[in-house]
N, C-alpha and C positions, 0 to 999 in steps of 0.2 A: 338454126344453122349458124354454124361460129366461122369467124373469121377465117378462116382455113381451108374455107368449104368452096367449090367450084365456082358459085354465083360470086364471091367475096374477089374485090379488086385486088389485082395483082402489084407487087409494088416491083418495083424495077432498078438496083442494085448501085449505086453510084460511089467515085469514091472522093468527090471533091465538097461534097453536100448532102446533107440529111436526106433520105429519099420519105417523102412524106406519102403516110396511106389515109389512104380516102374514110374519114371521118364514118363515111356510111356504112362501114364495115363494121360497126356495133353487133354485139351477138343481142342475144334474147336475154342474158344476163346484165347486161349493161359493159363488159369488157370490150375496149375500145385499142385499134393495134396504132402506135403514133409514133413520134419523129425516131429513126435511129440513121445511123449512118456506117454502123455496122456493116461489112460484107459478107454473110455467113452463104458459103457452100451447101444445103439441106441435104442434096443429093450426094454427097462425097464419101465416097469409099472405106474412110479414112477415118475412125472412130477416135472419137478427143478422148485425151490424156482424162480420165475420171479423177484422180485422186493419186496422191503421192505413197506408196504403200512403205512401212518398217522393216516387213521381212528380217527381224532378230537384230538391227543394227543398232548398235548401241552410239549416242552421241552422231545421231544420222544429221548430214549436213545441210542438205536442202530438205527444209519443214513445211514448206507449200509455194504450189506457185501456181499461176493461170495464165494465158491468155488466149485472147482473142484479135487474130487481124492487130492493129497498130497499139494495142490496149493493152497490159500484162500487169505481173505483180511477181513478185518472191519475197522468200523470208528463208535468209539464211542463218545456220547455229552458228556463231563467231568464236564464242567462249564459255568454257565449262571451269570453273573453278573453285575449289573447296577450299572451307576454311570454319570461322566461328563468328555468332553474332551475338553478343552481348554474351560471350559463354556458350552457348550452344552452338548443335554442329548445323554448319550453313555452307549453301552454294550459291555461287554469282554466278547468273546466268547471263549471257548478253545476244539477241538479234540483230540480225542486220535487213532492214526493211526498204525495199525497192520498186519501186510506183514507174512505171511506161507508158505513156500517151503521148497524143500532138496538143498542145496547149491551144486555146482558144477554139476549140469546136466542140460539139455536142455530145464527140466520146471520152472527153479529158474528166479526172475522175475531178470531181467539185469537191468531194468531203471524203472520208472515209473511217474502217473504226478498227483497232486491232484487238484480241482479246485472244488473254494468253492463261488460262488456268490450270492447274495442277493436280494430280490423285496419285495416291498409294499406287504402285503395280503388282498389283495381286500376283498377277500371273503374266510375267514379262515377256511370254510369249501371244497373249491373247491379251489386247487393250479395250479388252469390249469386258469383260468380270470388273464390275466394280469393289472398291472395298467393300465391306458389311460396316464400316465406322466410319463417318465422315471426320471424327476428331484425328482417326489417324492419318489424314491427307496434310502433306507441306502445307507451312503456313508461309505464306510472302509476305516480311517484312518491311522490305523497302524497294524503291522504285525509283527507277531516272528515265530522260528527263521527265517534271512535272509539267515547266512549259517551254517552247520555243514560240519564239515570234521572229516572222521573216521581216523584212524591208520595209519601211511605214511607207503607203502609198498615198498621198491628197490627194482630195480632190474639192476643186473648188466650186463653189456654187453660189447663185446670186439668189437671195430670198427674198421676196416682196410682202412685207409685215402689216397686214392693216391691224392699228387699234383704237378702240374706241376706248372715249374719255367719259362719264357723265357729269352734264351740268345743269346744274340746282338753280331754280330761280320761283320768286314769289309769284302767282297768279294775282290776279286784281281780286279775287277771294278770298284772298290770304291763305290757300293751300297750298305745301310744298309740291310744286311738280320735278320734272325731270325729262329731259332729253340727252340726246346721245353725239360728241361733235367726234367723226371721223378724221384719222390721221394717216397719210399711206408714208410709208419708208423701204427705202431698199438697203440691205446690206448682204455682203461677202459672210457665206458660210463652209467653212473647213470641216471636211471630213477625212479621219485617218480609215485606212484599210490595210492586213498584210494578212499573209499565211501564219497559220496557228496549230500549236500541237498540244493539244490540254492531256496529262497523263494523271490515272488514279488506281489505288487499291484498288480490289475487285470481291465482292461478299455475293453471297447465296443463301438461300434459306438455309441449305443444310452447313453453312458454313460460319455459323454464329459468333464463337471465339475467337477470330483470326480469318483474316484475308485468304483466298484460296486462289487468288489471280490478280492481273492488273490488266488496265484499259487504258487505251491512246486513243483519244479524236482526232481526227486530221482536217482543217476547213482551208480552203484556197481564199485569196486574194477578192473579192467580190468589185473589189474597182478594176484588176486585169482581168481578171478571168482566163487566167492561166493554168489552172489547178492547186493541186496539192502540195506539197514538200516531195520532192521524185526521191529522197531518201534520209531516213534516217537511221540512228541507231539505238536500240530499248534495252536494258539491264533491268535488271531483279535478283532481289536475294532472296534467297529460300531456305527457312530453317525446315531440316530433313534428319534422320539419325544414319549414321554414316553405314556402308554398305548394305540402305534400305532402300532398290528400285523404287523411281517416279515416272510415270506419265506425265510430259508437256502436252495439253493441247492447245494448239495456235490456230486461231481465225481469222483471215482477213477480208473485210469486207469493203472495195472501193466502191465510192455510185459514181455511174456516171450518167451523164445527161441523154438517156436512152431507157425505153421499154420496150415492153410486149404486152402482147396479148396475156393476161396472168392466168389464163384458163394453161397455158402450154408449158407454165411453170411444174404443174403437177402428173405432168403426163414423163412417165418413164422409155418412152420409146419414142419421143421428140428430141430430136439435135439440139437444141438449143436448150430444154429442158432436161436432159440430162447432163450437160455442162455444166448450169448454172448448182447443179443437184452434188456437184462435185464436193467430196469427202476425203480432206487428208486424214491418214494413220497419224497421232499425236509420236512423240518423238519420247526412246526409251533414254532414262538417265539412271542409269547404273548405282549412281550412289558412291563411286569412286572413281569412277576412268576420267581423267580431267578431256579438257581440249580446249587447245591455242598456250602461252605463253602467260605465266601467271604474271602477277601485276599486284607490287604492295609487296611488305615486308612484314612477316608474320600475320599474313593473310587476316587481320581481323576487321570483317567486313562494318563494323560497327566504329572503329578509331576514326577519331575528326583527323587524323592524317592518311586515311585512306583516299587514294591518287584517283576520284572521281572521275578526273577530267582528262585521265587516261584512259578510262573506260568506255564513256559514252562519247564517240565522237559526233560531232554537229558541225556543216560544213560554216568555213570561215566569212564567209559573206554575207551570213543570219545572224540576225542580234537577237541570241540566245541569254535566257533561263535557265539556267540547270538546277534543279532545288531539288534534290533526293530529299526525302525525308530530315533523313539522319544527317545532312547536312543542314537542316533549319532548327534543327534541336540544339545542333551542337554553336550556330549560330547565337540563339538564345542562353546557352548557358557561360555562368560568368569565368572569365579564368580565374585560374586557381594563381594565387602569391606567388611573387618571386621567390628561389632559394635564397636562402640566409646562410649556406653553406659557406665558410670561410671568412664570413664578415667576424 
């Protein structure tokens, strides 16, 4: 009999505090239902938003979103722009990522993971036919930000160090013995902590040659315990052949300091299990229709004068990383001589 079942303790819906279920609620499998603070309606009329559907839009603006009670997320398109990368035909793509919760309780998202990859569109009316070649899917060159780091937070702490010395002395037998003489110390130890956003290419088996995506981690402050980063923004370039449809698809995944029962994960006619089951439609890109305001002059997304830091905005009160790739490459390489023109 599972937790769900009429003998199983009831829990009772609060919205200042976790409402804690009675540990004895263990099924026969070993799933156990524990802290949330969550308010979820079971019986509500009112069927949750499943999934963000395409419907033929090309360059569609809202690519996914969720919530729940004080908890949510979105990911909105910002920018669609063509251009070339190292030669070939490329698109700059850029997200806009938005995180909602109350900071310091059990529903604030503590980490999270975005993951955004790419395929041919077969059939740009249907995102479900895959290509038949995986060589023909966009390859994703490059990527911003790599990291963000938010506010270094200390924290101070007093350590109490015992360490033993040994000391050697002769026996009246003339064997070397040894004993051990104890020392205690105290000292002040610092530790930094802040919010972090680690970004990378993204690879698959079937995707050998070349990136098919990229990935952001998000981790919160572990000394506040305020959450995540409540927004940032992701760019990517994507070399594509020009009026050849791509499928975007975008995942976002927050945690937060909340479960269930995992048996109710799998059940499709569960309220809460059908939520969590939610499926955005990936986002059609045309292969020409830009969208927003280009950015740069002769659009070549690969120039070390390409205006980076026009693109990826990062709020000003985070001591930001910004490292694209192609910005560490072009780091590394030497300049080139001065002209000699008119000397």
């Amino acid at each position: 009999m599972d937790s769900q079942s009429t003998n199983a303790p009831s829990a009772s819906p609060t919205s200042s505090s976790a409402a804690e279920f009675d540990q004895a609620g263990e099924t026969a499998q070993g799933a156990v239902d524990f802290l949330t603070d969550f308010d979820l309606d079971e019986n509500s009329n009112d069927p949750p938003q499943l999934r963000v559907q395409n419907e033929g839009q090309v360059n569609r603006s809202l690519i996914a979103r969720d919530a729940i009670r004080d908890s949510g997320f979105s990911a909105i398109l910002q920018r669609v722009q063509y251009g070339t990368h190292e030669g070939a035909p490329a698109c700059l793509i850029v997200i806009d990522l938005s995180f909602r919760f109350i900071g310091r309780t059990l529903s604030r998202y503590s980490h999270g993971k975005v993951e955004v990859k790419f395929s041919k569109a077969v059939d740009p009316s249907n995102h479900q036919i895959a290509s038949p070649s995986p060589s023909e899917d966009p390859k994703v060159v490059n990527m911003a930000p790599k990291e963000v780091y938010g506010i270094v937070k200390v924290v101070e702490e007093r350590k109490y160090r015992e360490v033993s010395i040994p000391v050697m002395f002769e026996s009246p037998v003339g064997i070397s013995a040894g004993v051990e003489a104890k020392f205690g110390s105290e000292d002040n130890e610092h530790q930094e902590h802040r919010m972090e956003i680690h970004g990378d290419l993204y690879w698959d088996d079937d995707h050998m040659d070349a990136a098919c995506g990229a990935t952001w981690d998000l981790r919160e402050n572990e000394a506040q315990k305020d959450g995540i980063f409540r927004s940032f923004r992701a760019a990517m370039v994507v070399e594509n052949p020009p009026d050849v449809a791509m499928w975007m698809h975008v995942v976002v995944v927050p945690s937060v300091k909340f479960s269930i029962n995992p048996a109710r994960l799998f059940s499709k006619t569960d309220y809460l299990g059908r939520l969590l089951q939610k499926n955005d439609d990936p986002v059609l890109l045309d292969g020409k229709t830009p969208r927003g305001a280009p950015v740069g002059q002769g659009v070549d997304f690969s120039s070390p004068q390409f205006p980076w830091a026009s693109v990826v905005w990062i709020p000003s009160e985070y001591k930001s990383r910004l490292l694209a790739q192609i910005v560490e490459d072009n780091q590394s390489t030497p300049a080139p001589p001065p002209s000699t023109a008119g000397s």
